[in-house]
VOGU-3710 file (C-alpha; in Angstrom, 3 decimals, decimal comma):
1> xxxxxxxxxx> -0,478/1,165/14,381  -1,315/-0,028/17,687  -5,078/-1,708/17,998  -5,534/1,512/20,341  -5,350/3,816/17,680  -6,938/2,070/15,441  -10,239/1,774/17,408  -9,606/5,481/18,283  -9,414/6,333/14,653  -12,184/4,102/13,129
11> xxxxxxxxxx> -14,866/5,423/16,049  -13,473/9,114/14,972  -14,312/8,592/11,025  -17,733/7,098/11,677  -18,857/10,008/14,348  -17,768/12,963/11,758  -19,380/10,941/8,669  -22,330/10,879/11,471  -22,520/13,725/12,211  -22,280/15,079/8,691
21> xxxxxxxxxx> -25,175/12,666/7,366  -27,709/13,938/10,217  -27,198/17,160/9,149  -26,577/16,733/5,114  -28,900/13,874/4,656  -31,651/14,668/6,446  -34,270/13,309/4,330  -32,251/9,709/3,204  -33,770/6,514/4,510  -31,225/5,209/6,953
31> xxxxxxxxxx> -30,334/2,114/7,836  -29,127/1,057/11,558  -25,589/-1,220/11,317  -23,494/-2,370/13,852  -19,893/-2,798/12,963  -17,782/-5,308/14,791  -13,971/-4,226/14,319  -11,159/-5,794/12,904  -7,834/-5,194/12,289  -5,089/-7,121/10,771
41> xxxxxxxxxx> -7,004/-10,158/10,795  -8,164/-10,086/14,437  -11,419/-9,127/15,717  -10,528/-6,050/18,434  -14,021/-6,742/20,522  -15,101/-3,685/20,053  -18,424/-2,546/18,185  -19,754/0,570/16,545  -23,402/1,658/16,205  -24,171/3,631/13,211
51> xxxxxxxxxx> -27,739/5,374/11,555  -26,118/6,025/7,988  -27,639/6,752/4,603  -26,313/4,205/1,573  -23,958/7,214/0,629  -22,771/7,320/3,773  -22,496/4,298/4,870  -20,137/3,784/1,535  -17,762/6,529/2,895  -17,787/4,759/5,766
61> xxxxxxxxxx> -17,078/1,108/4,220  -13,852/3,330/2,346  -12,771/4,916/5,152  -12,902/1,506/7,559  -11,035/-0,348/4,777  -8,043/1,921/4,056  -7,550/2,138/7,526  -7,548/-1,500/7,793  -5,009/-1,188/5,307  -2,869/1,225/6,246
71> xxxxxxxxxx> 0,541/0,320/5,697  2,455/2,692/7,831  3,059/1,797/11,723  2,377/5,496/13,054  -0,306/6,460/10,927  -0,183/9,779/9,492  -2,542/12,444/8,852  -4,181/11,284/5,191  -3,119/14,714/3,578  0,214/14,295/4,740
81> xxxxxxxxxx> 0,928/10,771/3,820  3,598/10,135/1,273  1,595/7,033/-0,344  -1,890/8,322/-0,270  -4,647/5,096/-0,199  -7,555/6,977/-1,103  -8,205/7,763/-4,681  -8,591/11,667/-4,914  -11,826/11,747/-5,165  -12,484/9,585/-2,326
91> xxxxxxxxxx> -9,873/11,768/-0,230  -11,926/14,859/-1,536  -15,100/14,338/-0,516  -13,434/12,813/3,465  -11,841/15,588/3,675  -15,175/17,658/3,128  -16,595/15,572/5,651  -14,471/16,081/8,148  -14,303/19,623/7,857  -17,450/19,876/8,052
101> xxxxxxxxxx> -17,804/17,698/10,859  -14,655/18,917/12,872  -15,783/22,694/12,311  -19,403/21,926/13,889  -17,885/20,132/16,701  -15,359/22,925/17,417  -18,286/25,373/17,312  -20,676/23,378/19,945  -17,880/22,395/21,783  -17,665/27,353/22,029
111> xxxxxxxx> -20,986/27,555/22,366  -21,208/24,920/25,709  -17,833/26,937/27,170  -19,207/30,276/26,525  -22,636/29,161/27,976  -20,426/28,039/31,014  -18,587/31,398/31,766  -21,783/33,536/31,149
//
């Protein structure tokens, strides 16, 4: 997987668990972090901000590290990968995430177009 990528897909997983913890965990103490990427060994320069509950920030820890991980040189999608890293539960409760994440962000992404056209 090219560093590109990489960044692309580690900034994607932290904004969808992001958004789902603003709107899930409203009421968790959160903690700010700052993440400084790495991948394969080498530090990418590049730096996430994150406002995460301890659950959260957890899914986020599993995520970042199976991506590290990630064996396969064009990464594909998790549910279609033919040796899966995440344990199932793990991959059940990402998944929810970014449903729930990728379904809000489809629907605010309408609601500014059809706000547009009116």
């Amino acid at each position: 997987m090219s560093d590109e990528k990489f960044i692309h897909d580690a900034q994607t997983v932290l904004k969808f668990i992001q958004i789902y913890c603003n709107d899930k965990h409203k009421d968790a103490v959160k903690t700010d972090g700052l993440e400084k990427l790495t991948y394969q060994n080498r530090a990418l320069h590049v730096e996430v901000k994150f406002n995460l509950c301890e659950e959260c920030k957890k899914t986020f820890d599993i995520s970042y590290r199976n991506l590290q991980e990630c064996p396969h040189s064009e990464k594909p999608s998790c549910r279609k990968c033919p040796s899966p890293c995440y344990e199932r539960p793990d991959w059940k409760h990402v998944a929810k995430i970014m449903k729930y994440s990728g379904m809000k962000q489809g629907l605010t992404k309408l609601k500014k177009f059809l706000k547009i056209t009116k």
